[in-house]
Structure formats: C-alpha cells, structure tokens
N, C-alpha and C positions, 0 to 999 in steps of 0.2 A: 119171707125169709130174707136174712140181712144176709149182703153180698161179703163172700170171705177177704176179696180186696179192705174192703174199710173193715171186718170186726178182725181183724189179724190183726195183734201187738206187734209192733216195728220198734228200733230204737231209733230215736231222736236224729237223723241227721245233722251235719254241719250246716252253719249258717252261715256260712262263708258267701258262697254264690248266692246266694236271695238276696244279702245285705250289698253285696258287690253290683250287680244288677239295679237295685234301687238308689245306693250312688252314682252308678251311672247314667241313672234316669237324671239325678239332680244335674248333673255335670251339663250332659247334654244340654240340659235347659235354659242352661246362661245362656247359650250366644241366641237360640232363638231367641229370648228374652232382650237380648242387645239389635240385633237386627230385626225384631217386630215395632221394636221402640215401646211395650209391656213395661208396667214399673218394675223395677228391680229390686221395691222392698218387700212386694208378692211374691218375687224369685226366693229373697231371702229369707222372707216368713214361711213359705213352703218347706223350705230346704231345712231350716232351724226346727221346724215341728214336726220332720219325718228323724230329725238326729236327734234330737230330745227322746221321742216316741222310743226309740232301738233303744237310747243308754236307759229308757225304764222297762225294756224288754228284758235287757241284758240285768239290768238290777234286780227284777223280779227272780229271772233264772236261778240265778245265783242266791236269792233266797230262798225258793222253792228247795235247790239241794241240800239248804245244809237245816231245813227245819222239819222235826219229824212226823214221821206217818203223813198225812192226808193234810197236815197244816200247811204244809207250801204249795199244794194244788192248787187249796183254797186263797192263800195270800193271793199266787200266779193267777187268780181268774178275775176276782176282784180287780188288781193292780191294771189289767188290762182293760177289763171294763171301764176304767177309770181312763185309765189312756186316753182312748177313743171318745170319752165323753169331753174333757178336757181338749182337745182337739178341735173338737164342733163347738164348745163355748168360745175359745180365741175366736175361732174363723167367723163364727158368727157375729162376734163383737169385731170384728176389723171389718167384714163386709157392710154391717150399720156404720159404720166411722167414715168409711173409703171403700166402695163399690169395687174398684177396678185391680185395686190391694189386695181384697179378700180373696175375688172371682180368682185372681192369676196364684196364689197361696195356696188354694182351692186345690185346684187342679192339677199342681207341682206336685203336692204333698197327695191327692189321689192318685197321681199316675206312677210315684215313687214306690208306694202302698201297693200298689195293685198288683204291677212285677215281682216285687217282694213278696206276698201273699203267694202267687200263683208257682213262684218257681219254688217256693216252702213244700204246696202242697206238690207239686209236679217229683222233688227229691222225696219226700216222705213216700207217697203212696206208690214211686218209679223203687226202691229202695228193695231185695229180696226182704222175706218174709223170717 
C-alpha cells in the first residue's frame, strides 16, 4: 500500500528557497576555491552549469503551463532528461581535456544540485495536503 504522504496531490511550491540555497552553495564556493588554490574555471564551469540548468527549468516551466493537456508534462520531462544528460556530456568532455577542471565543476554543480533537490522535495512533501 502506497503511503498517503507521496500519493496525496500538493500544489507546486515556490522555488524561491531551493534556488536561493543552491546559489548560495555557489557563492560559498568561491573563496574555498581561492583559498584551496582549486582552478577557478571548475568554480566557473560548475556555477555556469547549475544557472544554465535552472534558466531550462524555468523555460520548461513555463512551457509546460501554457501547452495543453498532457503536452507540457511530456515536453517538462523530456526537457529535463535532457538537462541532466547535457550536463554529464560537458563534464565528461572537460574532465578528458583537464582532470582537475572537470573534478572541481563536478562537484560545485553536484553539491549546488543536491541542496536544491533536497530543499524542493523537503517544501513540497513539508507543504499541507
């Protein structure tokens, strides 16, 4: 039996704090980045591919509402799979070029991700019913 927490309909929460949170992940990250002595074009290529990543979040969104029925699920799910794929081709193609680039990109843009993710689902399923 599915637990009524996840098969309960919720509306959408704000994205405000998730996105807010994962910029602050980025922020943060510079100066460790300047005081570890870490390249700073991994700071930037992390930071560039978690803000790309959101403005096709946000472009999806916004396709999704205004196309009908079930076609802008469908565009929203694709568009995202695509995200995420797109993501791991740069990184993997910077990590073959420049190891230390990719690895520190890597990790920016997963730990940006990660808060972001977690506080989405933390408002979403914290959210009444």
């Amino acid at each position: 039996m599915i637990d009524r927490t996840v098969s309960t309909p919720r509306p959408v929460p704000g994205r405000l704090l998730p996105l807010s949170a994962g910029a602050a992940v980025i922020a943060l990250a510079l100066p460790v980045f300047l005081i570890a002595g870490w390249p700073l074009a991994g700071w930037a290529l992390g930071a560039v591919l978690w803000i790309g990543g959101e403005l096709l979040g946000l472009l999806l969104g916004r396709m999704r509402a205004s196309a009908p029925g079930n076609a802008g699920a469908g565009v929203q799910g694709v568009g995202m799979m695509f995200r995420g794929i797109a993501v791991m081709v740069v990184l993997l193609a910077v990590v073959v070029s420049n190891t230390s680039i990719g690895v520190s990109a890597a990790i920016v843009y997963a730990l940006a991700y990660t808060l972001e993710l977690m506080l989405s689902l933390v408002t979403y399923f914290g959210s009444p019913e």
